[in-house]
C-alpha positions in Angstrom: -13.0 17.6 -75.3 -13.4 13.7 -74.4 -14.2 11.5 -77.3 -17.3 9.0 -77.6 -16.4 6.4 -76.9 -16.8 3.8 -80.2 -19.6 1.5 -80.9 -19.1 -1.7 -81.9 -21.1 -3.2 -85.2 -22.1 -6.3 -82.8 -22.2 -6.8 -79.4 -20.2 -9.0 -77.7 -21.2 -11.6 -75.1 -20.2 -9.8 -72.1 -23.3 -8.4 -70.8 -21.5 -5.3 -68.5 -23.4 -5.9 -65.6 -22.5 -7.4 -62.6 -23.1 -10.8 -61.2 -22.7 -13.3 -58.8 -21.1 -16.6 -59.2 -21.0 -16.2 -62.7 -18.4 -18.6 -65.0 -15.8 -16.9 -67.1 -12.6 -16.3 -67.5 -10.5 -13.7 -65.6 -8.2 -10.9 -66.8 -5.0 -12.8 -66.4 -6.2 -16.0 -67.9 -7.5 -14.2 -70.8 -4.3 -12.6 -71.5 -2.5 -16.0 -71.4 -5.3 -17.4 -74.1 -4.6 -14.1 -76.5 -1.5 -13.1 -76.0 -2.7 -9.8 -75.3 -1.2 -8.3 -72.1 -3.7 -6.8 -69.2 -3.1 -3.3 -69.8 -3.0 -3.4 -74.0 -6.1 -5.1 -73.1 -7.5 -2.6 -70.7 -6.8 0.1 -73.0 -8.6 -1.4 -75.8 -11.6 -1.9 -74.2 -11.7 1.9 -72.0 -10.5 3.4 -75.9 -12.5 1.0 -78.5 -14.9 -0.7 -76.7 -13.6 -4.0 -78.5 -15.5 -6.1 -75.8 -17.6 -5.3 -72.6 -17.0 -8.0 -70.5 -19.4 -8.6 -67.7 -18.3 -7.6 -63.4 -18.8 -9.5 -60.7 -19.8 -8.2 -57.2 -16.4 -7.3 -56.7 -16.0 -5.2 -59.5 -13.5 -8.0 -61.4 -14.0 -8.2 -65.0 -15.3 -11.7 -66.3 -15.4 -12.9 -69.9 -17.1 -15.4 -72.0 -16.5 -17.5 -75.0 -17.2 -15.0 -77.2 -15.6 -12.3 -75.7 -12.6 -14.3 -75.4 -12.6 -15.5 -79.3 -13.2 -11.9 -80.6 -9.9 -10.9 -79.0 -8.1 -13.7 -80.4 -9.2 -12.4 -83.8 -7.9 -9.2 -83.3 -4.6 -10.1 -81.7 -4.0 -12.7 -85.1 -4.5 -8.9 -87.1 -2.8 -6.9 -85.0 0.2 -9.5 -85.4 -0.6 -9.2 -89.3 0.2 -5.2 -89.3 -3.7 -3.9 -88.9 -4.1 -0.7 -86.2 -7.0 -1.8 -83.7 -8.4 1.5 -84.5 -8.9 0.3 -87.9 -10.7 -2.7 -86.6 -12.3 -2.6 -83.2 -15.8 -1.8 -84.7 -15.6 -4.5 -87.1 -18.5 -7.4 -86.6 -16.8 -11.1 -85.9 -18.1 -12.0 -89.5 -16.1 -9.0 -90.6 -12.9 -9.5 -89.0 -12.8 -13.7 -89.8 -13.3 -12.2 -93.5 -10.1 -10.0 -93.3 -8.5 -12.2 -91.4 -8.9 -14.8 -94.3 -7.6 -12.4 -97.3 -4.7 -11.7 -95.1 -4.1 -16.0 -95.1 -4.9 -16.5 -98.4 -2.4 -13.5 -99.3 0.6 -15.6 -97.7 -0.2 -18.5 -99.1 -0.6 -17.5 -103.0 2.8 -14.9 -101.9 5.4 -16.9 -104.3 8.1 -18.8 -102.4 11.6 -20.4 -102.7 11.4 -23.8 -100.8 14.6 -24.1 -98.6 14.2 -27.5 -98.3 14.6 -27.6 -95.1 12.2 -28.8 -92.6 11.2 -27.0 -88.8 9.7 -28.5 -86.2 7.0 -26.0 -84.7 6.4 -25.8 -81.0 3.5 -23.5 -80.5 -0.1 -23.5 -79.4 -1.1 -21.8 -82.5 0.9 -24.1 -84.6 -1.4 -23.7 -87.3 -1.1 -19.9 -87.9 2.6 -20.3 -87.3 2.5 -23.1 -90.0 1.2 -21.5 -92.6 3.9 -18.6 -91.8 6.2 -21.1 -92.2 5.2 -21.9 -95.7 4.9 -18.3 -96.7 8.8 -17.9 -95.6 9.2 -21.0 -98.2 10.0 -23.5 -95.4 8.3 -27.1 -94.8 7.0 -28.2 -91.9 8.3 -31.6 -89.7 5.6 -31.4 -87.7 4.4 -29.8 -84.9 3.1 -30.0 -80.6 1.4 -27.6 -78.3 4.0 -27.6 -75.5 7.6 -28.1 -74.6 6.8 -31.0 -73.0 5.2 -32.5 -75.5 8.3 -31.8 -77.9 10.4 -33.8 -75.1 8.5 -36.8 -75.2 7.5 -37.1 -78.9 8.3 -39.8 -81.0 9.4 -37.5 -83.8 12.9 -37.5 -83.1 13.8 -40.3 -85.9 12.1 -38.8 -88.5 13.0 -35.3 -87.9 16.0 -35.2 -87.0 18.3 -32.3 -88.1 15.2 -30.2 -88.7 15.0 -26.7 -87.8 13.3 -26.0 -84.7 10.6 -23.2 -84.0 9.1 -22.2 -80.6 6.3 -19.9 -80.1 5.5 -18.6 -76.3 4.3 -15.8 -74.8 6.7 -15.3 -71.9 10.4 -17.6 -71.6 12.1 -18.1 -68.4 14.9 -20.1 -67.1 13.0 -23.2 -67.2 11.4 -22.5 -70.5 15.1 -21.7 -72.1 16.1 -25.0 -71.0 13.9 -27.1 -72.9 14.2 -25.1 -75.4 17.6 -26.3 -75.5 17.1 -29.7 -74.6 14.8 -30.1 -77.3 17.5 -28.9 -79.7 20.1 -31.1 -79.0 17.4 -34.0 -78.8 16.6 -33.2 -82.3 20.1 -31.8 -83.5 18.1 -28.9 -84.5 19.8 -25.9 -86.7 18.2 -23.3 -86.9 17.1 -22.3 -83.5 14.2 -19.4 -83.7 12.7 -18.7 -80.0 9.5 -16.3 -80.9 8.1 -14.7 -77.6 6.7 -11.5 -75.8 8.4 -11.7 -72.5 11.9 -12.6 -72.3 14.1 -11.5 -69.4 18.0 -10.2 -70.5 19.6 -12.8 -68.7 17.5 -15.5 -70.2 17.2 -14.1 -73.8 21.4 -13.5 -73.5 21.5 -16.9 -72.7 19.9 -18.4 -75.9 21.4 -15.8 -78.2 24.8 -17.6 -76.5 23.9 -21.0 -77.6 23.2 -19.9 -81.6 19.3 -19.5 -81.1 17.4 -16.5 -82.7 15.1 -14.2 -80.9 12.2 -12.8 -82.0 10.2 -10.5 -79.9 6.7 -10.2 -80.3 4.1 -8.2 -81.3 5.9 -9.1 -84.9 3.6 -8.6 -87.9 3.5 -11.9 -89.6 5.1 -10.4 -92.8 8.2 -9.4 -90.7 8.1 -13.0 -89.1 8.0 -14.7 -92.3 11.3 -12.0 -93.7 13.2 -12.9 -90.1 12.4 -17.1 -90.5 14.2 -16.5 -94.7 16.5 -14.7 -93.3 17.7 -17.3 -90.6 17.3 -19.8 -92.8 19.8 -18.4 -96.1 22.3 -18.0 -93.1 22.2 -21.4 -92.2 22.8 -22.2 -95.8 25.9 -20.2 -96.1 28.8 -22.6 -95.8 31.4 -21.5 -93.0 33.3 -21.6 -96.1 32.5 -18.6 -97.9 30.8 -16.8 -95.2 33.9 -14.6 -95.3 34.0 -13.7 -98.8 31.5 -10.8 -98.5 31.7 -9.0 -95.0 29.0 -6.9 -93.9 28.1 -3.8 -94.2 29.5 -1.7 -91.1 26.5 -1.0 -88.5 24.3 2.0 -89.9 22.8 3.0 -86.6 25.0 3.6 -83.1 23.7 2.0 -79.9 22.9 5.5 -78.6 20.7 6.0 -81.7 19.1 2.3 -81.9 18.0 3.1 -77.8 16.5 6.5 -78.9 14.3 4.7 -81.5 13.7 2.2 -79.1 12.0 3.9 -76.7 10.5 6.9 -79.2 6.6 7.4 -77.7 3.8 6.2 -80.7 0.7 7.9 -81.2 -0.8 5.1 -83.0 -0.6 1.6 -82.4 1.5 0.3 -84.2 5.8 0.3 -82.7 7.5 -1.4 -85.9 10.3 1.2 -85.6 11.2 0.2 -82.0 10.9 -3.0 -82.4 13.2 -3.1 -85.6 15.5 -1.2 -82.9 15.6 -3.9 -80.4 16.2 -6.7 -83.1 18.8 -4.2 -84.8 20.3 -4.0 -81.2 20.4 -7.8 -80.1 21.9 -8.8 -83.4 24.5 -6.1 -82.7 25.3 -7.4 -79.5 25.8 -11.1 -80.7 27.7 -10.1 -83.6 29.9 -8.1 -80.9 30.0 -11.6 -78.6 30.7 -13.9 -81.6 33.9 -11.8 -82.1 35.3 -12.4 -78.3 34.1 -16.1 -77.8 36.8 -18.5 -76.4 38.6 -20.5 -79.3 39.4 -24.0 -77.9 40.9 -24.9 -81.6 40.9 -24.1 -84.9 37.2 -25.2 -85.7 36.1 -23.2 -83.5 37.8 -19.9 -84.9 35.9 -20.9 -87.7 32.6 -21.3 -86.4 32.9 -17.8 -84.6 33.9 -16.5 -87.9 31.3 -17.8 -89.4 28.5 -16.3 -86.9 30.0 -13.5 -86.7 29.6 -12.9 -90.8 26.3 -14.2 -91.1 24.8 -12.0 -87.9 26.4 -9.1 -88.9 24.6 -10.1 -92.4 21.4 -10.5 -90.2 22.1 -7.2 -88.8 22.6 -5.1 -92.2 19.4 -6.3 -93.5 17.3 -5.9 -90.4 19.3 -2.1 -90.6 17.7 -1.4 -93.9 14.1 -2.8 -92.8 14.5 -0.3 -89.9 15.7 3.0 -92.1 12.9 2.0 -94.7 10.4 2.5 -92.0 11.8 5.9 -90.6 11.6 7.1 -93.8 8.3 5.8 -94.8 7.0 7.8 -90.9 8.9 10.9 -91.8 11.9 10.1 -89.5 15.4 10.9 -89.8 17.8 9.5 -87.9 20.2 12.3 -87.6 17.0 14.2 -85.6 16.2 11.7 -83.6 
C-alpha cells in the first residue's frame, strides 16, 4: 500500500503550479548552490515533500529563494549526521533552531589546539571554520574560490599553514590549483574535501601527500579526519617507526562488499568509512613502492607509509564500531 505522502509544518515558496516566464533557479543550478545532487534531491521532494517547487510550461521545475535556502538547511544537517526523515517536516524556524544546538555543541566540545594554522578554501568557509575549531585547529584565513587563493595576498603571512579545500566536484583543472596553491603557500597538510572526484584525479592528489575526504561526511567525522591528519603531521619522520600499525582489519574484497551494501535509511556511514578505509589502504600500499632517489627520500616514504597505515587502523576501528552499532558482522557480510 502506497504511503501519504508527508506534510510539511510550513509551506515553502514554490507554489506547484505552472508558469510562464517565471524567475528561479533551475535543478542543476540548485544542486551546485546545496550540494545536493539532482536525484537525492528528486527523491526528497517525490518521498518528503521537503519543498514544492513551482513548473513552468515545460514541465521544468523552478525554485525560489526560499525553496532554495530551506535545502541548504537541510543539507548543513544531513552533513551533521540527522536522517531527512527525521527532519523534512520540520518549519525553517525549526530546523535554524537545531541546526544551532548542533554549532553551539562543536564549539563548547573541549579541544587540544594544534597550533597550527589552515588556510580554508570553501564557499561555506564559515561552517567549515567553525569545524576547524571543533577539531582544535586555527584558522589563517580563508576565500571562496581557487582563484581567489591564487591571487591573495596571504601568502607572507600564512605561509607554512595547512591548507583546506572544500568543493563539490574536482577535476583535472581543479587538482591543479589545488596544488599550485600548496606549493605557493608551502602548505602541509593537504585535505581536499569534495563529492565528486574522478579515480584518476583523486589518485593523483593522494600521490602528491594530499588527503581526501569524500563527502556527504557528517561534520563530527570531518572534525575526527582533520585531528587525525593533523597528529600525523606532527609525528616526526623520526619516530614514526617506533610503533607500526596495526595490520589491515578488513580485506579489499570485504571493504568493496561494505562499500556497495544497499541502505534502507539515509544515512551510508558504513560505506563511506569503506571507501576512506580503502583509499588509505591503497596509499599506504603506494608509499611502500615509491621511487627512492636518495636516502631522504626512503625516509619520507617510511614515514607516510607509518603514519597512513596509522590513518588507516583508526579509520578501521571507526568502521567496525559502526557495523557493530547496525548489527553487522563482518564475517557475514
Amino acid at each position: 500500500m502506497r504511503r501519504p505522502r508527508p506534510q510539511r509544518a510550513a509551506a515553502s515558496g514554490g507554489s506547484g503550479v505552472m508558469a510562464t516566464g517565471m524567475n528561479g533557479y533551475s535543478v542543476s543550478t540548485v544542486s551546485k548552490l546545496t550540494g545536493i545532487n539532482a536525484a537525492t534531491l528528486r527523491m526528497w521532494e517525490s518521498r518528503y515533500a521537503v519543498v514544492v517547487p513551482a513548473r513552468r510550461e515545460s514541465g521544468h521545475r523552478v525554485y525560489c529563494d526560499a525553496d532554495v535556502g530551506r535545502l541548504k538547511l537541510l543539507q548543513r544537517l544531513v552533513d551533521h549526521g540527522e536522517r531527512i526523515g527525521n527532519i523534512a517536516r520540520l518549519s525553517e524556524p525549526e530546523l535554524v533552531e537545531r541546526l544551532a544546538k548542533f554549532e553551539q555543541s562543536f564549539a563548547d566540545a573541549p579541544t587540544t589546539r594544534t597550533g597550527h594554522p589552515f588556510l580554508v578554501v570553501s564557499e561555506d568557509a564559515d561552517t567549515l571554520g567553525r569545524t576547524l575549531v571543533s577539531a582544535g585547529v586555527s584558522s589563517a584565513g580563508s576565500v571562496a574560490s581557487l582563484n581567489k587563493a591564487l591571487d591573495s595576498n596571504r601568502a607572507a603571512t600564512a605561509a607554512h599553514c595547512g591548507l583546506i579545500v572544500e568543493l563539490d566536484s574536482v577535476a583535472a583543472e581543479e587538482a591543479d590549483k589545488v596544488l599550485q596553491i600548496a606549493e605557493q603557500y608551502g602548505s602541509d597538510p593537504i585535505v581536499v574535501v569534495g563529492r565528486y572526484i574522478p579515480g584518476r584525479v583523486a589518485r593523483r592528489l593522494e600521490q602528491s601527500g594530499v588527503v581526501i575526504l569524500k563527502k556527504p561526511l557528517t561534520a563530527a567525522v570531518m572534525r575526527d579526519m582533520i585531528r587525525a591528519v593533523c597528529a600525523r603531521r606532527g609525528s616526526s619522520p623520526a619516530n614514526a617507526g617506533e610503533t607500526p600499525p596495526a595490520p589491515p582489519a578488513f580485506d579489499k574484497s570485504t571493504l568493496q562488499r561494505i562499500a556497495s551494501m544497499p541502505s534502507d535509511i539515509d544515512c551510508e556511514c558504513p560505506q563511506h568509512l569503506a571507501e576512506i578505509v580503502s583509499s588509505l589502504s591503497t596509499f599506504e600500499a603506494y608509499s611502500a613502492t615509491c621511487e627512492d632517489r636518495s636516502d631522504e627520500d626512503a625516509r619520507v616514504h617510511a614515514h607516510l607509509r607509518q603514519v597512513t597505515g596509522r590513518a588507516r587502523a583508526l579509520m578501521e576501528q571507526a568502521l567496525a564500531y559502526t557495523l557493530k552499532a547496525e548489527g553487522l558482522n563482518p564475517a557475514d557480510l
